[in-house]
N, C-alpha and C positions, 0 to 999 in steps of 0.2 A: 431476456433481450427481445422476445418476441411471442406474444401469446399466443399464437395460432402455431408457432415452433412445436415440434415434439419436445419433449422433456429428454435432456441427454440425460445417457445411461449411464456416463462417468462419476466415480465419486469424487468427494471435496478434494481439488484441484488437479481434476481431470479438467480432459481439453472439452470445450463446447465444439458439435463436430457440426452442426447447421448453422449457417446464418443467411437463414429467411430473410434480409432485410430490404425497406424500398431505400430508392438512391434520389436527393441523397437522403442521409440520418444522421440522426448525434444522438450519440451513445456515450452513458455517463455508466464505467465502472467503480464499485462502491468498493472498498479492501482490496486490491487490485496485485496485493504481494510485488511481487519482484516482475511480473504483466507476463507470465506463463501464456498467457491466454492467448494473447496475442503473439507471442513470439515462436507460439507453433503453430501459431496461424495467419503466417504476416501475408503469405502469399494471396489470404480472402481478403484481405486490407482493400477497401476501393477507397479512389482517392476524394468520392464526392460522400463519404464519412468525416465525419465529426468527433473525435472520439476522445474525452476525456476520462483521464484514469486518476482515482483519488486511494489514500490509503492515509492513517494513520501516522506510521513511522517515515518520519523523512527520507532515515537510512533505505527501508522500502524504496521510496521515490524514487533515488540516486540511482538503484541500482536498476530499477524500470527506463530510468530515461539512459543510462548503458545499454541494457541488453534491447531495447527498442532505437537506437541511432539513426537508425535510417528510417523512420516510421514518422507522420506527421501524427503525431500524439499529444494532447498537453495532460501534465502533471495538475490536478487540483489540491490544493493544500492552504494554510493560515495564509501563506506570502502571495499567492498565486490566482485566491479565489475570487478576491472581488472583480480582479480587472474581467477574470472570464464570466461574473454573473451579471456583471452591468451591460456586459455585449447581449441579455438577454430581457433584465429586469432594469425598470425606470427607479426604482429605489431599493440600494444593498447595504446596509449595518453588518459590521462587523464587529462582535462583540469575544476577544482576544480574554484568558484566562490563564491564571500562572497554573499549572498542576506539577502536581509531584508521587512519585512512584515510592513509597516505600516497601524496601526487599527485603526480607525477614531469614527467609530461606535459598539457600544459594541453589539446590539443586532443581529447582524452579527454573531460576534464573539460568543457570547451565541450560537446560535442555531451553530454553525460548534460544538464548542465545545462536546455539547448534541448530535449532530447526531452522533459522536464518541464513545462518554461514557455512552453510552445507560444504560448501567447496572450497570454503577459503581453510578450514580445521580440517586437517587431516585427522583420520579417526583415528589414528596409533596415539594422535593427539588430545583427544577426549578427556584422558586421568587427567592429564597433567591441567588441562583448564579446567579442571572441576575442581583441580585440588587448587587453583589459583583464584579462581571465584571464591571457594569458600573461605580460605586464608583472606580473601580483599571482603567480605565480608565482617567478618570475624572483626579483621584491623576499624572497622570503624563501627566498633562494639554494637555490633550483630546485627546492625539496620544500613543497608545500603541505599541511600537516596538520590533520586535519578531525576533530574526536573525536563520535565514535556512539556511542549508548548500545548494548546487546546482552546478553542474556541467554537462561534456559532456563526455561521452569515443566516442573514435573516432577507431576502429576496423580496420584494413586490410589483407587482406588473404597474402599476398605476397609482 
C-alpha cells in the first residue's frame, strides 16, 4: 500500500496495522476475500480515500460489500469495471470470456468450499458436506463443471 511503510509482520490474511497514507488516496485492493482488511480496520477508513476492492469470486464480493455496509467502498469486478476505469482512462475495452472450472476431485472442492464459508457450515457439518460434494460429484460422472465469468479491461490514458 505504501513503499516507505514497514513491511507488516502479519501472515497471509493478517490485518495491515500501518497505513502511512497522504489524503487523499485511491487504493485498489487486488483478491480482497471477504475485505478482512478493512473491516478491522474500518475505524482508519478516511473519508477523502478512494478505495476500491476487486476479487475474483463474485460470491467474495457479496459478502465484502455485507460485512463493509457502512464503508464508501466500491466492488471492482466484469460488471462493475469499466464505469470505475473510465472515471480514470480516456479509452477502456472490455474483453469478457466464457470460462469453466472442471472438478475432478471433490475433496479439493470441499475444503475451497469450507475455507469460504467458515461460518455459515458448521463444523459437526463438515462429513456430511463432504460426503455431499463427493456423491454430487460422482452423480455427474466424476467431473463437476462450474462456469466463471472472466475477462480483461484493457485501460488507456490517451
Amino acid at each position: 500500500m505504501n513503499a516507505s511503510a514497514p513491511t507488516p509482520t502479519a501472515g497471509c490474511g493478517g490485518s495491515l496495522i500501518i497505513f502511512d497514507l497522504p489524503e487523499p488516496c485511491r487504493i485498489l485492493e487486488l483478491g480482497c476475500g471477504v475485505g478482512n482488511l478493512w473491516v478491522e480496520n474500518a475505524d482508519r477508513i478516511r473519508p477523502t480515500w478512494e478505495i476500491t476492492l476487486s476479487d475474483f469470486s463474485a460470491a467474495m464480493l457479496a459478502k465484502t460489500k455485507a460485512n463493509l455496509a457502512d464503508a464508501i467502498i466500491t466492488t471492482f469486478n466484469l460488471d462493475t469495471g469499466y464505469e470505475i476505469l473510465a472515471r480514470h482512462f480516456a479509452r477502456v475495452q472490455v474483453d469478457k470470456q466464457a470460462n469453466m472450472l472442471h472438478i475432478t476431485d471433490p475433496e479439493a472442492l470441499t475444503a475451497f468450499c469450507l475455507s469460504i464459508t467458515r461460518s455459515a457450515i458448521p463444523d459437526q457439518s463438515h462429513p456430511a458436506f463432504a460426503t455431499y460434494v463427493a456423491q454430487h460429484v460422482q452423480a455427474h460422472g466424476g467431473t463437476l463443471q462450474i462456469a466463471k465469468d472472466a475477462g480483461l479491461f484493457v485501460a488507456m490514458k490517451g
